[in-house]
N, C-alpha and C positions, 0 to 999 in steps of 0.2 A: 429435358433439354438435350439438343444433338450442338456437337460441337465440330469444326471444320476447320483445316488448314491448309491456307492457298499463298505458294512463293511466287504466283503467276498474272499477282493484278497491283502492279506498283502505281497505278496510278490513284486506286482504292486506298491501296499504304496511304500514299501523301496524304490524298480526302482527309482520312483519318486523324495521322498526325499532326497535320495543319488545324485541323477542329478543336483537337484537345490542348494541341497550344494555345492554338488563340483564346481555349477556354482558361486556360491558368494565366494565362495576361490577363483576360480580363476581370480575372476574380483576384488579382493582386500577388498571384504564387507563378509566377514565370522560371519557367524550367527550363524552354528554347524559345528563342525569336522565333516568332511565324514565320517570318520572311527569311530565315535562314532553311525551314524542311523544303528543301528542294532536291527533287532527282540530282544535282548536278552537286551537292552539296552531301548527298545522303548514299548514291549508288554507286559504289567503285567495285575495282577488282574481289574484295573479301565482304563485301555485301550483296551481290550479285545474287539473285536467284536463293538468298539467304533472309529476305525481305517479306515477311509475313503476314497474314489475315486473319485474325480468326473470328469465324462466324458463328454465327449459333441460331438453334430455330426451335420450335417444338417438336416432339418425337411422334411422327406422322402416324396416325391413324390405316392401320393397313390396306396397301392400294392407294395410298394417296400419297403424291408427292413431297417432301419437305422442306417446307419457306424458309430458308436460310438469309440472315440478315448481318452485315460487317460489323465487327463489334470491337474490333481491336486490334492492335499491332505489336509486332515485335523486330528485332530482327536477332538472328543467333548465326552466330560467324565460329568460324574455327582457326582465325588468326586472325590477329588484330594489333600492328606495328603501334600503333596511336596511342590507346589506350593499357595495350597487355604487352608491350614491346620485352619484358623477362619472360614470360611465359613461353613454352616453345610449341610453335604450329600443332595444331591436332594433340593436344594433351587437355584440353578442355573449352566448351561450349562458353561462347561468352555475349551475354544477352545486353542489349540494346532498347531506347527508343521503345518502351511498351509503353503504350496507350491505349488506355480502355475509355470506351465513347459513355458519356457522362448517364446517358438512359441505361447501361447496364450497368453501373457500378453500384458497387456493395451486392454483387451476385455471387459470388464465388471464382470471377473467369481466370485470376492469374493463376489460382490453382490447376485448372485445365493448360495454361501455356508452360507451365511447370511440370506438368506430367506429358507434353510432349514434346519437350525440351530434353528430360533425362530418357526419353525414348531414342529420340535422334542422337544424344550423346554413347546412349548403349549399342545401337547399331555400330559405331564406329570402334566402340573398346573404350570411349573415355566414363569414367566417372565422377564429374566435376565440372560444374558449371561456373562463373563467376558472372559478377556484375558490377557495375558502382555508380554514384548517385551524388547526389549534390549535397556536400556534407553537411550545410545549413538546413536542410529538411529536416530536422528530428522526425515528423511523422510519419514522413515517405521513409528515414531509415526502419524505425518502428516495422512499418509495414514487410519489408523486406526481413528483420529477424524474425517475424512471427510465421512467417514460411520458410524458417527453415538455413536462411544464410547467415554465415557469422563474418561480423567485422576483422577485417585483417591490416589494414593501413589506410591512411590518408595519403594524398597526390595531388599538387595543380596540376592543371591540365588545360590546353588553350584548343579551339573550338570553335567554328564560324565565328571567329572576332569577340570572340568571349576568354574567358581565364574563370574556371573551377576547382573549386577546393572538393574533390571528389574521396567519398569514403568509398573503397573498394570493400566486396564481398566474395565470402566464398562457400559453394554447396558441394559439399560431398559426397556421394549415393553408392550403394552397389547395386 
């Protein structure tokens, strides 16, 4: 499998995030309102051009081009008043909004957005990533320790008209 990362097709982002919302609304596990991932909702100054794609295809037969298909989203910022407001700018990557499209899950991909996550972190000199998540999920946090992030606090936090009890995380790489 080849894998690809594009900051340059935000309207594929939404596609995406919109799909995998509306897929957890409609299987009972709502994460975000659908009707709240919107560009006007989602792209500001510190997500700009920080709004992700990743694709993926099979690894081409030589001479032959390779079919790359969208398969997921993220976004990773380097400040973030909102959310990381003690953390100070550029001392660590802080990931967002992943969403993997329901036909490739249980592949492996956030592994892959996680090793291109501490890439774009180590270009910069940082080594530390964080995230956080809806701290009612046990399985999504689950998911999240078993790659790798350890729990560091809880936080409300309010949101397109929402209020989250968010369990933050934190990775730390050299």
């Amino acid at each position: 499998m080849t894998v690809s990362f594009h900051n340059d097709q935000p309207d594929e982002f939404l596609s995406i995030l919109h799909e995998v919302g509306q897929w957890l609304t409609d299987s009972g596990h709502e994460l975000w309102q659908p009707n709240a991932l919107t560009a006007e909702n989602l792209f500001d100054d510190y997500t700009l051009d920080n709004c992700y794609v990743m694709s993926v295809g099979e690894t081409p037969a030589a001479g032959v081009p390779a079919v790359e298909t969208p398969a997921a989203t993220f976004i990773l910022q380097w400040k973030d008043p909102l959310y990381y407001a003690n953390v100070p700018d550029h001392t660590a990557g802080f990931i967002h909004k992943v969403a993997i499209r329901r036909q490739f899950a249980g592949q492996g991909l956030f592994a892959h957005v996680l090793d291109f996550c501490r890439e774009q972190c180590r270009e910069r000199g940082i080594y530390e990533l964080q995230l956080e998540t809806d701290a009612t999920r046990p399985a999504l946090m689950h998911f999240y320790e078993r790659h790798g992030f350890l729990p560091v606090y809880q936080k409300s936090i309010h949101e397109f008209g929402q209020s989250f009890l968010c369990q933050y995380y934190v990775l730390r790489f050299s």
